[in-house]
N, C-alpha and C positions, 0 to 999 in steps of 0.2 A: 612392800618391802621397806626393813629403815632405814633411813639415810645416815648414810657415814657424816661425820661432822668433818671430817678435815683439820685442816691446820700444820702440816707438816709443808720444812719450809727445807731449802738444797742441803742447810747445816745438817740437820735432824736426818735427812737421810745420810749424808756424809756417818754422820755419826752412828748411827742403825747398823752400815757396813763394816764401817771399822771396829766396832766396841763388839759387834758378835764376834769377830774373827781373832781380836786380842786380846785374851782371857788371863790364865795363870798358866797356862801350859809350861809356855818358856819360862817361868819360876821351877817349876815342880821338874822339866826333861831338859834342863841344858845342858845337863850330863850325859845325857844321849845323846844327842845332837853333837856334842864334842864329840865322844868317843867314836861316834860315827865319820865325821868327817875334819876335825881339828879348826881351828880358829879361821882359816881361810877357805877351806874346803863347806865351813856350814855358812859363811860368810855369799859364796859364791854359787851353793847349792839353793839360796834362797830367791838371789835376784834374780838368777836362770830361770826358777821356778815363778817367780811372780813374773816374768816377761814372757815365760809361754803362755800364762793366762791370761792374756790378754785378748786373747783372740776371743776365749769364753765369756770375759767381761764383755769386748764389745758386743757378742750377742745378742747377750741380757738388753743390754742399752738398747739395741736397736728393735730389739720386742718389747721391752714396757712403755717405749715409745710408743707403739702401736695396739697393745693389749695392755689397758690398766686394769689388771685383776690380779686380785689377792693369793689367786691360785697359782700366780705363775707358772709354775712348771706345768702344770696339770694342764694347764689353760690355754698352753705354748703349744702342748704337746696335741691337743685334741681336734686344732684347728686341720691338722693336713695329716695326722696319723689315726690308726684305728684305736679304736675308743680301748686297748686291750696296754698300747703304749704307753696312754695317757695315766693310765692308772698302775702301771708297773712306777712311770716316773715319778708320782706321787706318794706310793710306799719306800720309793727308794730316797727320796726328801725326809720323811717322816725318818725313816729308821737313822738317818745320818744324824741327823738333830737330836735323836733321839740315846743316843750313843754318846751326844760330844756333851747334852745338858747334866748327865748324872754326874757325870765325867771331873763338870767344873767345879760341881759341890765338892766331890769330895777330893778334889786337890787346892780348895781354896783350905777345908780342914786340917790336911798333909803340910800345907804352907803355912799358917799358924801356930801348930804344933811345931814348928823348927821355931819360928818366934819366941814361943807359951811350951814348955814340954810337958806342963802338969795337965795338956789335955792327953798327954801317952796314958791315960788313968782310967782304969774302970771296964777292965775288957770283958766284950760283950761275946763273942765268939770269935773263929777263923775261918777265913776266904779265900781257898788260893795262897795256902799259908801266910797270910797277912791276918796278923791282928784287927778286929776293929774296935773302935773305942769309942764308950758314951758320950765324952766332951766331944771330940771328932764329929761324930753322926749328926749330934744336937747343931752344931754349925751351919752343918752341908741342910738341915733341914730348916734351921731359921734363915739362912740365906736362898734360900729354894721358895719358905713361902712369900718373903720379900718380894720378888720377883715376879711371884705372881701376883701380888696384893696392888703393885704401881701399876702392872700389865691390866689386871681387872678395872683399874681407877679409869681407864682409856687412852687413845693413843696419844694425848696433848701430856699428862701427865707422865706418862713414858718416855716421851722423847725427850720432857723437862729432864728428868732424871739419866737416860744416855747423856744429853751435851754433858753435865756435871761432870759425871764419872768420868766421860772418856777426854775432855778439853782438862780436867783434873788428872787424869792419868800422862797426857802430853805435856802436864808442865813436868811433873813431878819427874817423869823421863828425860827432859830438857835439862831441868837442875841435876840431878844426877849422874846425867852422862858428861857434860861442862867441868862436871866435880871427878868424875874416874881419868878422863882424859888430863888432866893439869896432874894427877896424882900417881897414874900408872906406871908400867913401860914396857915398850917392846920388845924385852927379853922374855916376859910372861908369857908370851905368845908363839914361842917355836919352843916346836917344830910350828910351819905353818898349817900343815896336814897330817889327821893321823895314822895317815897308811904312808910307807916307806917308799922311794923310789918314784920315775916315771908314769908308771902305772899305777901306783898309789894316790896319785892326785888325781885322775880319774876315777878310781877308784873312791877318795874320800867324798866327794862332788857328787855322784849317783846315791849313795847311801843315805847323803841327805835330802838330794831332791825328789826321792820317791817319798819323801814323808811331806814333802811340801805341801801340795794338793790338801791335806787334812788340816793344817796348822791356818792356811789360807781361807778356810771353808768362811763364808759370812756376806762377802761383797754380794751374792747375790739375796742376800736378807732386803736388799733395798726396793728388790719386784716386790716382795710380801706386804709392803704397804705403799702401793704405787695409788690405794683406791683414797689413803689418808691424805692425799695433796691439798695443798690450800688451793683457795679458786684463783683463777689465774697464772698458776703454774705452768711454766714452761717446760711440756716433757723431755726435752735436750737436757735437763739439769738431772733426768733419771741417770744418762750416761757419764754425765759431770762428774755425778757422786759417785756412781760405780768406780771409775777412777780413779780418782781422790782415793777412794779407801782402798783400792787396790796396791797403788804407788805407794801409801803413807804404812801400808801393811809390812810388805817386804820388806822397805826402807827403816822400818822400826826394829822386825827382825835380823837386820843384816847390821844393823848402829849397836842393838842390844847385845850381839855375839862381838864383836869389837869392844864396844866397851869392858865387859865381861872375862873377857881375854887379855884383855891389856891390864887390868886392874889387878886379875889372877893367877897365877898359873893355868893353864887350863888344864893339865895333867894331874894336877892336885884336886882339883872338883871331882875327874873323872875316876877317880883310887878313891875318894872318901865317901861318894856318892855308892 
């Protein structure tokens, strides 16, 4: 069998967990997520949602602590259930991943296009009455085989490439949320819920936290390469990282709908979107 080379160090998986889990979404739906539950209602549907998962993160931790394999779920699952489990849990890994990877292509294309609008050009057919477009498509396909081409190079080159992006992605959110905050104001932001009334604020707080679970999907990317550790690795840092990206997930989605809110209207996003 061949041996893994390793080299993956607490950062790198820190970074594995969090860079899966924060993508463009929240560029492309925070018009939903407004509409759904208003500047405080998705504010507070998130950190609810990342603090019930916690119990699921500690899982993860306390089995890659003891199972280093790549299969994780599969691997978790196979030790104390029938073998019928194990591979239910592994289609249902696959198909989730599988769902959210097309997904980001083609709303990093959607998100460029609001930048670039002359990629709105050259329409190829209709899906679900939406347009699609050849500049569009070309994006989501040159940023699709990127991702594979540094994935192929192996896992030292990969995780070179996450720290980049995602410790480039926390400045760039750093400076810019420093800059919404000194610029905004809190008139932007009411109502604080988009649903009316007592019942409304339960109300907007469930509509968003039923979407949490998806938008959070990633902390556990960091089992998937439990087998890439460097030698010497302490697997307590598996659950370290789980954490880490767990807490810095929510906290970015619950900073980035504040900021977002305070800078704009949110009612105005939600009518023009």
């Amino acid at each position: 069998m061949a041996k893994l080379r390793g080299g993956l160090s607490t950062v790198e998986y820190f970074t594995f967990g969090f860079g899966t889990m924060i993508g463009v979404g929240w560029l492309v739906l925070m018009d939903d997520w407004l509409s759904r539950g208003g500047p405080a209602g998705g504010m507070l549907g998130f950190l609810i949602g990342g603090l019930l998962l916690f119990p699921i993160a500690h899982t993860y931790g306390r089995l890659v602590q003891r199972i280093r394999d790549a299969g994780a779920e599969i691997a978790y699952t196979e030790g104390v259930f029938p073998p019928f489990t194990s591979y239910a849990a592994g289609w249902t890994m696959v198909l989730s991943y599988a769902i959210v990877c097309p997904w980001e292509a083609v709303a990093t294309g959607n998100l460029l296009a609001r930048v670039f609008p002359s990629l709105n050009s050259y329409q190829m057919y209709v899906v679900g009455g939406s347009p699609i477009y050849a500049p569009r498509l070309a994006v989501g396909l040159a940023l699709t085989a990127l991702i594979a081409a540094v994935n192929y190079r192996g896992i030292k080159p990969s995780g070179i490439f996450q720290d980049v992006m995602t410790f480039g992605l926390l400045a760039t959110f750093a400076i810019f949320t420093l800059l919404g905050f000194t610029r905004g104001s809190s008139a932007n932001m009411q109502p604080l819920f988009s649903h009316p009334g007592s019942p409304g604020v339960w109300l907007s707080i469930f509509l968003v936290l039923q979407i949490v679970p998806y938008f959070m999907t990633g902390f556990e990317s960091v089992t998937k390469g439990s087998e890439e550790a460097r030698a010497g690795f302490d697997p307590r840092n598996f659950t370290r990282a789980i954490y880490a990206a767990l807490i810095a997930g929510f906290l970015f989605y619950v900073i980035i709908i504040a900021v977002v809110t305070y800078v704009y209207p949110w009612q105005e996003i939600v009518s023009r979107c």
